[in-house]
mmCIF file of the C-alpha atoms, coordinates in Angstrom:
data_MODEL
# 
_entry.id   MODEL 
# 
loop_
_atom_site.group_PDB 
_atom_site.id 
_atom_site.type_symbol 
_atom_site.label_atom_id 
_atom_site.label_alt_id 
_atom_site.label_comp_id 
_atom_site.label_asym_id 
_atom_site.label_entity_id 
_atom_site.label_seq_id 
_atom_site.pdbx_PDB_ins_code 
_atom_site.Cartn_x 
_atom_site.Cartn_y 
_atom_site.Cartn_z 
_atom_site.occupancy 
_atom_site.B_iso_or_equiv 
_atom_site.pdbx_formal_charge 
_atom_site.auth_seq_id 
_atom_site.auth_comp_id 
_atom_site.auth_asym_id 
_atom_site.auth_atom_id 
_atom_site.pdbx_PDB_model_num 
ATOM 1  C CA . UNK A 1 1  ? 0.000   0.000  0.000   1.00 0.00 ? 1  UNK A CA 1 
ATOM 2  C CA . UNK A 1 2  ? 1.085   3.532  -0.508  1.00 0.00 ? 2  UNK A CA 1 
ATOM 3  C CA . UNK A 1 3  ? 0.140   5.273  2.834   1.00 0.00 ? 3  UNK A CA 1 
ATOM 4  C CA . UNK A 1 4  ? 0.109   8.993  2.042   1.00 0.00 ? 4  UNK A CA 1 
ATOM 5  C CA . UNK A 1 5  ? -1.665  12.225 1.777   1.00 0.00 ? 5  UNK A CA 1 
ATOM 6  C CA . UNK A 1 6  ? -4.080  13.431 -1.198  1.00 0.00 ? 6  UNK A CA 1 
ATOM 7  C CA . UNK A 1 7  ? -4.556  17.198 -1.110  1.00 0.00 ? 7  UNK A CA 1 
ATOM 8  C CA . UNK A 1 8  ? -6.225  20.185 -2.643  1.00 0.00 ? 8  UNK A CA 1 
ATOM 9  C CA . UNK A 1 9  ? -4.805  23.191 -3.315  1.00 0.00 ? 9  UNK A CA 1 
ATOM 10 C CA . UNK A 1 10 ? -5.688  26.746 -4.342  1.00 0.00 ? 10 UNK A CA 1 
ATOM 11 C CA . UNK A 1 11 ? -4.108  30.006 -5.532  1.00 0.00 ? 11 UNK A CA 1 
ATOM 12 C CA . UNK A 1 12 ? -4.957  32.634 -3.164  1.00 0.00 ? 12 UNK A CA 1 
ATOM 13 C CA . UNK A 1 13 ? -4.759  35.110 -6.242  1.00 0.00 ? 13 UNK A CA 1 
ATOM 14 C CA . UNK A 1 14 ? -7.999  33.120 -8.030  1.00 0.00 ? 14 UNK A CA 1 
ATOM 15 C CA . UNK A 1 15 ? -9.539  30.684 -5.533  1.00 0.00 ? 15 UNK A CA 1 
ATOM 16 C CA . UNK A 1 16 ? -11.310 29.407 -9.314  1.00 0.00 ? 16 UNK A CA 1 
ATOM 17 C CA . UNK A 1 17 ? -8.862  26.821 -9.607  1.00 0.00 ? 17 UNK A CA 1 
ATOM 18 C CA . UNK A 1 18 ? -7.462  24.231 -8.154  1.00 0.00 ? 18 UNK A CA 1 
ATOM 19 C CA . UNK A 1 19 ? -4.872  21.315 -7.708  1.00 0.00 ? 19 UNK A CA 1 
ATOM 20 C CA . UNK A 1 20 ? -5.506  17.880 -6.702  1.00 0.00 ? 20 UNK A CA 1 
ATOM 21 C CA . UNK A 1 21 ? -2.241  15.810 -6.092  1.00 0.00 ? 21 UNK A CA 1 
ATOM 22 C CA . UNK A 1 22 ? -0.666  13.220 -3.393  1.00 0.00 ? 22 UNK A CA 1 
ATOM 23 C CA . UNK A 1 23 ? 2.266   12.931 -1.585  1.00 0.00 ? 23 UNK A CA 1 
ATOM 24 C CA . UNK A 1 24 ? 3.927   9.459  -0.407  1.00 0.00 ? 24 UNK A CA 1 
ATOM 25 C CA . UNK A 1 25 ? 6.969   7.885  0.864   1.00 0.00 ? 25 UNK A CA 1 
ATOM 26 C CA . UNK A 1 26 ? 9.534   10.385 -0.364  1.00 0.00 ? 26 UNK A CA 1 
ATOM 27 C CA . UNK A 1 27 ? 9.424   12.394 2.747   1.00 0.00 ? 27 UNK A CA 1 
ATOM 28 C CA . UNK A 1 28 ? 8.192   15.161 0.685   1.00 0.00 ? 28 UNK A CA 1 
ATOM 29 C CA . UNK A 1 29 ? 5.766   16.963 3.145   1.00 0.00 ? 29 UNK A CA 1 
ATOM 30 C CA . UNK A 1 30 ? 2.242   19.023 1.793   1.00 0.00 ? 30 UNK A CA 1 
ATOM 31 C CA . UNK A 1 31 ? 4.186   22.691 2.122   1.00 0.00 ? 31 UNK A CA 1 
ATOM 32 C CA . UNK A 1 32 ? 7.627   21.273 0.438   1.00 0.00 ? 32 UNK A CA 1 
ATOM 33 C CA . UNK A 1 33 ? 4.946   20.741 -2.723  1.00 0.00 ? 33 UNK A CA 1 
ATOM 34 C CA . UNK A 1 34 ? 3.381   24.008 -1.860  1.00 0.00 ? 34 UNK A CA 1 
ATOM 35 C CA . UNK A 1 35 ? 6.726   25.580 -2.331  1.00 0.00 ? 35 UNK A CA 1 
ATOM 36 C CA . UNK A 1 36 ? 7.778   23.326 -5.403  1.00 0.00 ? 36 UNK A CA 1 
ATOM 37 C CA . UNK A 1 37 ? 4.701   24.544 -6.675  1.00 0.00 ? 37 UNK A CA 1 
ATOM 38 C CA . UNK A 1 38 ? 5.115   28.115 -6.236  1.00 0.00 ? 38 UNK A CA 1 
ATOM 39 C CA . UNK A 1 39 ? 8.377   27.996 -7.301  1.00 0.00 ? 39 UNK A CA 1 
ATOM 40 C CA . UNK A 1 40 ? 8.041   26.505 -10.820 1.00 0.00 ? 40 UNK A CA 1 
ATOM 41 C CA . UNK A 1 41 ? 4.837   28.899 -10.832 1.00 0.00 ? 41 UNK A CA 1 
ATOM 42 C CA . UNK A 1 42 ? 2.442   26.271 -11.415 1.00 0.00 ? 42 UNK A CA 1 
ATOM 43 C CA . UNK A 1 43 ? -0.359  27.014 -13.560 1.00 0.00 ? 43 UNK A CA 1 
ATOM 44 C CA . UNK A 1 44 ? 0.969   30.201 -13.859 1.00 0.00 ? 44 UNK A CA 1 
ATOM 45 C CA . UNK A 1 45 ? 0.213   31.346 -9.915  1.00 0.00 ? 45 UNK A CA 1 
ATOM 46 C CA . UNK A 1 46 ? 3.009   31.336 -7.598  1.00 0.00 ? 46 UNK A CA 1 
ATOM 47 C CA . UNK A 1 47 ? 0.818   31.507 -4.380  1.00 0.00 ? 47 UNK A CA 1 
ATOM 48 C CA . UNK A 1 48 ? -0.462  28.428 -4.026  1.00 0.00 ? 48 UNK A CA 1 
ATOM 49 C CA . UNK A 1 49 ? -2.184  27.293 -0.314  1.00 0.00 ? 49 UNK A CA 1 
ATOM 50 C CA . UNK A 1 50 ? -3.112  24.171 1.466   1.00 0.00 ? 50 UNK A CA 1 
ATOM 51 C CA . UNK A 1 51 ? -7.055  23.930 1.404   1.00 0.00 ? 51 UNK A CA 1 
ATOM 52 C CA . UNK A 1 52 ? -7.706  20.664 2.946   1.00 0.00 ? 52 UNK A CA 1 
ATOM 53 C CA . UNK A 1 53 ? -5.619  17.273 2.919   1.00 0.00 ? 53 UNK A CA 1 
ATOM 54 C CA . UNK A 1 54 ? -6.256  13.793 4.152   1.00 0.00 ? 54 UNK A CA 1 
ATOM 55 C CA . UNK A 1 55 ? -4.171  10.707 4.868   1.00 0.00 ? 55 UNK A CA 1 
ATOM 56 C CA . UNK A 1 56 ? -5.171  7.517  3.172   1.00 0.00 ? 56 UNK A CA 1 
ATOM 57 C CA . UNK A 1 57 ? -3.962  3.885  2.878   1.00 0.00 ? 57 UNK A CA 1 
ATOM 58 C CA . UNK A 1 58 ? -3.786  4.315  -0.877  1.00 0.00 ? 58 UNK A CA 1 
ATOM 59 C CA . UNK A 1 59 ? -2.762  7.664  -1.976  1.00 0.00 ? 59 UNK A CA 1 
ATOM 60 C CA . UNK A 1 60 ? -2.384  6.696  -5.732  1.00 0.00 ? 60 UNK A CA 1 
ATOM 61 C CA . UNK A 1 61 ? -5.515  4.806  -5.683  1.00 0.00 ? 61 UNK A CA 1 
ATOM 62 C CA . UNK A 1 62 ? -7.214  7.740  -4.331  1.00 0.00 ? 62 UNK A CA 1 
ATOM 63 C CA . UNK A 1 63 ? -6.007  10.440 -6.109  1.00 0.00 ? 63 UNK A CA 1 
ATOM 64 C CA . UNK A 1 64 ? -6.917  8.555  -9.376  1.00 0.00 ? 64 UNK A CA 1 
ATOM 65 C CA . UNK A 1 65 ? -9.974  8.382  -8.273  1.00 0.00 ? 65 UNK A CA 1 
ATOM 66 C CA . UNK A 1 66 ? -10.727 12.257 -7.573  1.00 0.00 ? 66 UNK A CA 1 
ATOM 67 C CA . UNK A 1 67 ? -8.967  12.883 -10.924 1.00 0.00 ? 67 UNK A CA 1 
ATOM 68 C CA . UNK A 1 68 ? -11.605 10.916 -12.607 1.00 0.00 ? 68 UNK A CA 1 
ATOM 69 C CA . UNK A 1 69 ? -14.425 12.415 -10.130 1.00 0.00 ? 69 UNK A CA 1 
ATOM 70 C CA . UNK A 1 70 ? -13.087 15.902 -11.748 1.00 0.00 ? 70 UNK A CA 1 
ATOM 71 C CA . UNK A 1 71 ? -12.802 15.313 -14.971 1.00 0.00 ? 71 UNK A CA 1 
ATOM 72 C CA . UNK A 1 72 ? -14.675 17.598 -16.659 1.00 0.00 ? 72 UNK A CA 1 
ATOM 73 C CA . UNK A 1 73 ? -13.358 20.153 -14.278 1.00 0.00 ? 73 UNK A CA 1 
ATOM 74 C CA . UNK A 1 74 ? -9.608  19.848 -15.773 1.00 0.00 ? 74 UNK A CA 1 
ATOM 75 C CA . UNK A 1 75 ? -8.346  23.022 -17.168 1.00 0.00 ? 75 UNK A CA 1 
ATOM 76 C CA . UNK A 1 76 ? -6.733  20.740 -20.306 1.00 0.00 ? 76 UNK A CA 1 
ATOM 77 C CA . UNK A 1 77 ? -3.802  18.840 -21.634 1.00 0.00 ? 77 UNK A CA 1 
ATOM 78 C CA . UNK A 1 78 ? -0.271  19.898 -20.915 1.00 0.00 ? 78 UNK A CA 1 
ATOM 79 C CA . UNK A 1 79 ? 1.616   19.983 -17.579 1.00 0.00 ? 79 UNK A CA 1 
ATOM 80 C CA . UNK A 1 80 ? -0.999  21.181 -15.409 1.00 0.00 ? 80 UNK A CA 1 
ATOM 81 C CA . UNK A 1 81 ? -2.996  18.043 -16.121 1.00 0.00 ? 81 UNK A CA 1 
ATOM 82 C CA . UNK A 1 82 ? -4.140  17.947 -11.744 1.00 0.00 ? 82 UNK A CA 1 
ATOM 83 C CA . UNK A 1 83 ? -5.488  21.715 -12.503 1.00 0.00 ? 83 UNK A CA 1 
ATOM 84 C CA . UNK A 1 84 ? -9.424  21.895 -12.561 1.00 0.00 ? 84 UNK A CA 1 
ATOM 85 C CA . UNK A 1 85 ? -11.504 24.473 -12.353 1.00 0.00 ? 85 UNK A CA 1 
ATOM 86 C CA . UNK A 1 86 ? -14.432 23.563 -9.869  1.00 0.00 ? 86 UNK A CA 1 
ATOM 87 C CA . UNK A 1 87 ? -15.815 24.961 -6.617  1.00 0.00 ? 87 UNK A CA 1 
ATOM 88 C CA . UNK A 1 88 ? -13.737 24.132 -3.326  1.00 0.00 ? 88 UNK A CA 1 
ATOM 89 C CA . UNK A 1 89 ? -16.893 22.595 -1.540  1.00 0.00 ? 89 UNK A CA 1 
ATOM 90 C CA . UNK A 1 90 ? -17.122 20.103 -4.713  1.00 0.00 ? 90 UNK A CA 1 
ATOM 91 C CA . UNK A 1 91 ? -13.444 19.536 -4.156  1.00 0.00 ? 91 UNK A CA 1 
ATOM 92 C CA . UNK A 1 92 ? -14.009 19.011 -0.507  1.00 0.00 ? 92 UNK A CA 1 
ATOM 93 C CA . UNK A 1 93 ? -16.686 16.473 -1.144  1.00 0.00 ? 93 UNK A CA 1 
ATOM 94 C CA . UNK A 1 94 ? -15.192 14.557 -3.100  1.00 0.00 ? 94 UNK A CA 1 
ATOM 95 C CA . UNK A 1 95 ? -11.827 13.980 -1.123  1.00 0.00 ? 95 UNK A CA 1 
ATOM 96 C CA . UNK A 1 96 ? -14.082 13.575 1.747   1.00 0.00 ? 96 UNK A CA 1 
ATOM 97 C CA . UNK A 1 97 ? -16.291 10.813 0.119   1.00 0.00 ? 97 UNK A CA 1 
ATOM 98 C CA . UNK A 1 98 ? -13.530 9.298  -1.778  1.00 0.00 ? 98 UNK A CA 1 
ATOM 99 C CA . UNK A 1 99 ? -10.348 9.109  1.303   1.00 0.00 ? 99 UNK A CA 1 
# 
């Protein structure tokens, strides 16, 4: 199992999008990918913020699964491919119904 955290993320310059992504076994903490993030200027925003997160037996299993929940939410093809554009309660169910 890959024991880990899935977690949603939003820009605080346009709380319209969002990122859903996981972190596992690499020691890589939540706000380490915050900063990678911000750094690299994901999306084109460089001030990403934790939203919620939640620890789950099967990280990659799980995040799959929201990516498919919010599929029709993703911005589009390309690099950002865990960048939708849905409402952070939607996001919020979802992790919560799917962890």
């Amino acid at each position: 199992m890959n024991v880990g955290i899935v977690y949603h993320l939003r820009p605080q310059s346009n709380f319209r999008f969002c990122k859903v992504g996981r972190t596992h076994g690499n020691g890589r903490s939540v706000s380490e990918r915050i900063r990678e993030l911000n750094n690299m200027r994901y999306g084109g925003f460089s001030d990403w913020v934790e939203l919620d997160k939640i620890v789950v037996h099967n990280c990659v299993e799980v995040e799959r699964k929201m990516h498919g929940e919010l599929n029709d939410y993703m911005i589009g093809p390309g690099s950002e491919k865990e960048m939708f554009y849905v409402e952070k309660d939607e996001v919020k169910n979802f992790l919560t119904n799917t962890g």
